[in-house]
N, C-alpha and C positions, 0 to 999 in steps of 0.2 A: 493377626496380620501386621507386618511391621510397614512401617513408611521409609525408602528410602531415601538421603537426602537430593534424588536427583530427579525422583518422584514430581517434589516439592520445591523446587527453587530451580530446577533445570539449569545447573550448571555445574559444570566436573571440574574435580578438584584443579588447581591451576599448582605448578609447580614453581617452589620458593626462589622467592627474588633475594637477589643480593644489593646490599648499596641503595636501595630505595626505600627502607622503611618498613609501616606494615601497610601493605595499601590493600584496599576496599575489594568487593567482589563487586562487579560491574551490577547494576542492578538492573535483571532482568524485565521486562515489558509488563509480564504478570504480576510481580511483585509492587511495581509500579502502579498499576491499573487498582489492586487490592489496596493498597496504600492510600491512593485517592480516596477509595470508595468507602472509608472510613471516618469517622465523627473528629473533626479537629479538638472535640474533646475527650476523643481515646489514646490514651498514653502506651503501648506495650511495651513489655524489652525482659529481658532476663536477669536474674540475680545477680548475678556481675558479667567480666568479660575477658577474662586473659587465658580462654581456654585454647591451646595451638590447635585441636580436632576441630575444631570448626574451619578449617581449612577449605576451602571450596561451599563455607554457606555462608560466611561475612567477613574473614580470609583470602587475599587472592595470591597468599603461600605461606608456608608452614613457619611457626615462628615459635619462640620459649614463651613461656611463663611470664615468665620474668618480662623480657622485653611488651607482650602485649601487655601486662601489670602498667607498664609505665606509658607504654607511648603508642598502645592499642584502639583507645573510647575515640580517637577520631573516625577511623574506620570504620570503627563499630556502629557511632551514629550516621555515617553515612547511608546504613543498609536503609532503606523506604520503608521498613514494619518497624524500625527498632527505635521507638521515638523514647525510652526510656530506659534504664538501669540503676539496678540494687550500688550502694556501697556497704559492702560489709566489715571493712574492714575495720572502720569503728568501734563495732563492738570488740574488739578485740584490746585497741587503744584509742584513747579518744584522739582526735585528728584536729590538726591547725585551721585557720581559718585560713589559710595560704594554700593546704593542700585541696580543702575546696576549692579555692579561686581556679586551682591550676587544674581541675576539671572540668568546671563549668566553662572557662576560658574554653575547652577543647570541644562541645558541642554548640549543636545549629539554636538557634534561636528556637522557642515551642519545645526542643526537649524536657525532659524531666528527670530528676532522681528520686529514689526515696531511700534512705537513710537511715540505718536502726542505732538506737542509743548503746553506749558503751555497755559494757554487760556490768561496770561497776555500779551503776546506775538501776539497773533490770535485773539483773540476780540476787535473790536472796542470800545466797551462799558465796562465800572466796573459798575458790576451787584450788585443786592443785593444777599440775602440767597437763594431768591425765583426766582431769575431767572430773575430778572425786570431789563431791565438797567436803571443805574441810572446817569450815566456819561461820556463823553469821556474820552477813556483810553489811555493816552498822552505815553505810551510804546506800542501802537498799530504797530506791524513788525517795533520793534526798534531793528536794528542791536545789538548794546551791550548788551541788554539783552536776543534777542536769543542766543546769542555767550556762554554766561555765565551762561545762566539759562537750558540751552535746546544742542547745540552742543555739547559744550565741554565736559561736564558731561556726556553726551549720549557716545561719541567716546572713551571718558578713562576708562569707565566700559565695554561696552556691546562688544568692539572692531569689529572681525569678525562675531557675531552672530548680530549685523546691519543688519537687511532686507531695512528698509527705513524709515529716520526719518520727520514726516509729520508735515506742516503747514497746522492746518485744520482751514480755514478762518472761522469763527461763521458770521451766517448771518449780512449782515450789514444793519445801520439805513439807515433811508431814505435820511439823509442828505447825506452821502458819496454816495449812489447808482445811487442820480444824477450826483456826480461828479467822472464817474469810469477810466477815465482818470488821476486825484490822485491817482488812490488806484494802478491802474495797476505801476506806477511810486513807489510810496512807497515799492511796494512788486518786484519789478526789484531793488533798491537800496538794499534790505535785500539781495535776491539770490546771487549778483554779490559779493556783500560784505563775503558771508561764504567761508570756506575754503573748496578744492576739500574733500571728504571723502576718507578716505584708504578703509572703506568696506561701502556696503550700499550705497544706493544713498537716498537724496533731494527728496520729494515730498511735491506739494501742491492739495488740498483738499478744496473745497470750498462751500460753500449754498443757492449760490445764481446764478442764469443764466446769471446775469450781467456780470460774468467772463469772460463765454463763448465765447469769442472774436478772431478773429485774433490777436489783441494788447499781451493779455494773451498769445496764443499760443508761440506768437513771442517771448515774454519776457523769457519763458522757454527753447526754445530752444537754446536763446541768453547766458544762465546762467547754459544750463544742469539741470536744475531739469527735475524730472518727475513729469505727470500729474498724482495724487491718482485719482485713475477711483471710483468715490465715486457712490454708487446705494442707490437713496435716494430721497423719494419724493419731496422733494425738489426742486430736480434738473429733468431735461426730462428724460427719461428711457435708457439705456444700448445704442441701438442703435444709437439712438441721437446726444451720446457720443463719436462715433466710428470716425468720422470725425478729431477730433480731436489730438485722438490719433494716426492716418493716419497721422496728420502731423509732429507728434514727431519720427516716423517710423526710423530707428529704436532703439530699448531701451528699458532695464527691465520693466516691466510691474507691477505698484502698485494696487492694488483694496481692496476697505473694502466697503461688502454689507454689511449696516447697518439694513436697515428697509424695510417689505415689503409695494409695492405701495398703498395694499388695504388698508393700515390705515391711508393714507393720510399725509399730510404734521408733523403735530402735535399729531402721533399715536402713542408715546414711548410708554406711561403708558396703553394705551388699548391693543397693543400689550403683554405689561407685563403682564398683570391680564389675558387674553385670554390665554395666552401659560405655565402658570401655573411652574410646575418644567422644562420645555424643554428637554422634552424628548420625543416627538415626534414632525413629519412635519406637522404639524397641517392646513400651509395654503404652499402648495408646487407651486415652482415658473418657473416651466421648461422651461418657456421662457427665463429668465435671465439668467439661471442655463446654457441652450445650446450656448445662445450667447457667454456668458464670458468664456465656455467651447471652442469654437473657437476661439477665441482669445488668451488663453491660449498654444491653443495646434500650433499657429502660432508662436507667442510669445517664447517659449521654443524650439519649432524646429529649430529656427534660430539665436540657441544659445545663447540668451539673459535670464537673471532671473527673476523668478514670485514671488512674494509676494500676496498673497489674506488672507485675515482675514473676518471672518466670523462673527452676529451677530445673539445671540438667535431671536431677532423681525425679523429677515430676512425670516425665515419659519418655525419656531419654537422650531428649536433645531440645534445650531452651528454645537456641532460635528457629527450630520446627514445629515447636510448641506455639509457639508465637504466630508462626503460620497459620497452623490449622485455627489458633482461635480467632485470629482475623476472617479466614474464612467461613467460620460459623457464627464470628459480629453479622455479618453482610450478606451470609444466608449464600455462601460460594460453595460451602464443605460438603462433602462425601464426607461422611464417618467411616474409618477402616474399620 
């Protein structure tokens, strides 16, 4: 059964404005209500935001890419559930300390971001255009240029709107996977080397089950990072994971559901073409959805802070995603 967005946020699309910008979806009564009834220290939001189909759910008219890209996250943080969002674009290039500023400048006080490190930093491999690697990438979790390319610039811009800034390990070749004894070692020398954060905390993120370790476990705890509770085929399912995070116990709580299971390891692009503009929960997930909703709501109880960022391939539409798990933080949800 799919959720329609009008289901859930009970408002129809509004048609694009000219000359004004990108302005907000009025925020409904209920959204408002659910928004209250939630832990000042749960953070939600979605992997980023420049999506024009969200038209009529945090949109109140149709805009590009592009323009939401630039001058969309006020709106965005306006919605009452979206008190947080991914940057990704970092991994791609590392980002100024200015291009932070000039986000954090655009949210409310109490938002949050969380942030993944440059992929020069987090990949083993220099890829090509297409995604091939083609090399070892001899700044693979090199201290100075996480420091310089990734912390610093992150801490001097985005300051207290820091939810958590992530090292998301890209899968590794098979050369290092046999030897994961180096890699647990190279990534304990990066942790121990950063400096404490004023806001935000450290997280790593990983894609491979090779991490899954005591070794790993240890290394984090030894360092203070937190474990990004990544939901991703990739890795074993939510529960799996839970062990783990038992051993971190206790301490803010990182999660970015990327993709759902049924598309498999390699299902970005089928996901993308199946879920069209994401506006609707096209494949809904209420198993994940109730786990991490318990977790959540232990997590926050015992005064610690939540970051979860949400991803359209996750069930079809982030900021309905976002919905339903506010609603099963707070025990509101019907499961579809």
């Amino acid at each position: 059964m799919s959720i329609e967005q009008d289901d859930l946020f009970g408002e129809p699309p509004v048609p694009a404005t000219r000359g004004r910008g990108v302005q907000p979806v009025p925020p409904s009564a209920a959204d408002e209500a659910l928004a209250a009834a939630l832990s000042p220290n749960v953070h939600l939001g979605t992997s980023t935001w420049s999506y024009p189909g969200w038209q009529g759910l945090v949109w109140a008219g149709r805009h590009s890419e592009t323009l939401l890209s630039r001058a969309g996250l006020p709106a965005y943080s306006a919605h009452p559930l979206l008190r947080a969002v991914g940057i990704d674009r970092g991994f791609y290039r590392p980002l100024a300390a200015s291009e932070f500023q000039r986000h954090a400048e655009q949210v409310p006080a109490g938002f949050r971001f969380t942030v993944k490190a440059p992929s020069l930093v987090t990949d083993a491999l220099l890829r090509t255009e297409s995604g091939r690697g083609a090399q070892p990438n001899p700044l693979f979790l090199d201290v100075a240029t996480a420091l310089s390319d990734f912390i610093e610039p992150a801490v001097e811009g985005l300051g207290p709107a820091i939810g958590a800034l992530v090292f998301q390990i890209s899968p590794l070749p098979t050369t290092r996977l046999a030897q994961m004894p180096a890699q647990w070692d190279r990534l304990h020398r990066l942790l121990r080397a950063l400096p404490r954060l004023p806001h935000g905390v450290v997280a790593v993120e990983v894609r491979d089950a090779a991490w899954l370790t005591p070794e790993f476990t240890a290394l984090l705890r030894d360092t203070g990072a937190r474990y990004c509770l990544g939901l991703h085929p990739k890795l074993p399912p939510i529960t799996k994971q839970l062990p783990l995070l038992r051993a971190l116990w206790p301490g803010p709580l990182v999660v970015r559901w990327n993709l759902n299971r049924l598309h498999g390891a390699f299902g970005y692009e089928t996901a993308e073409k199946k879920y069209g503009d994401f506006n609707t929960l096209m494949d809904p997930d209420p198993e994940t959805r109730q786990a991490l909703a318990r977790i959540i709501r232990g997590t926050a109880g015992a005064g610690q802070d939540v970051v979860v960022t949400i991803s359209n391939k996750a069930e079809g539409s982030a900021p309905l995603s976002v919905r339903a798990l506010a609603q099963a933080i707070t025990g509101g949800a019907l499961d579809p």
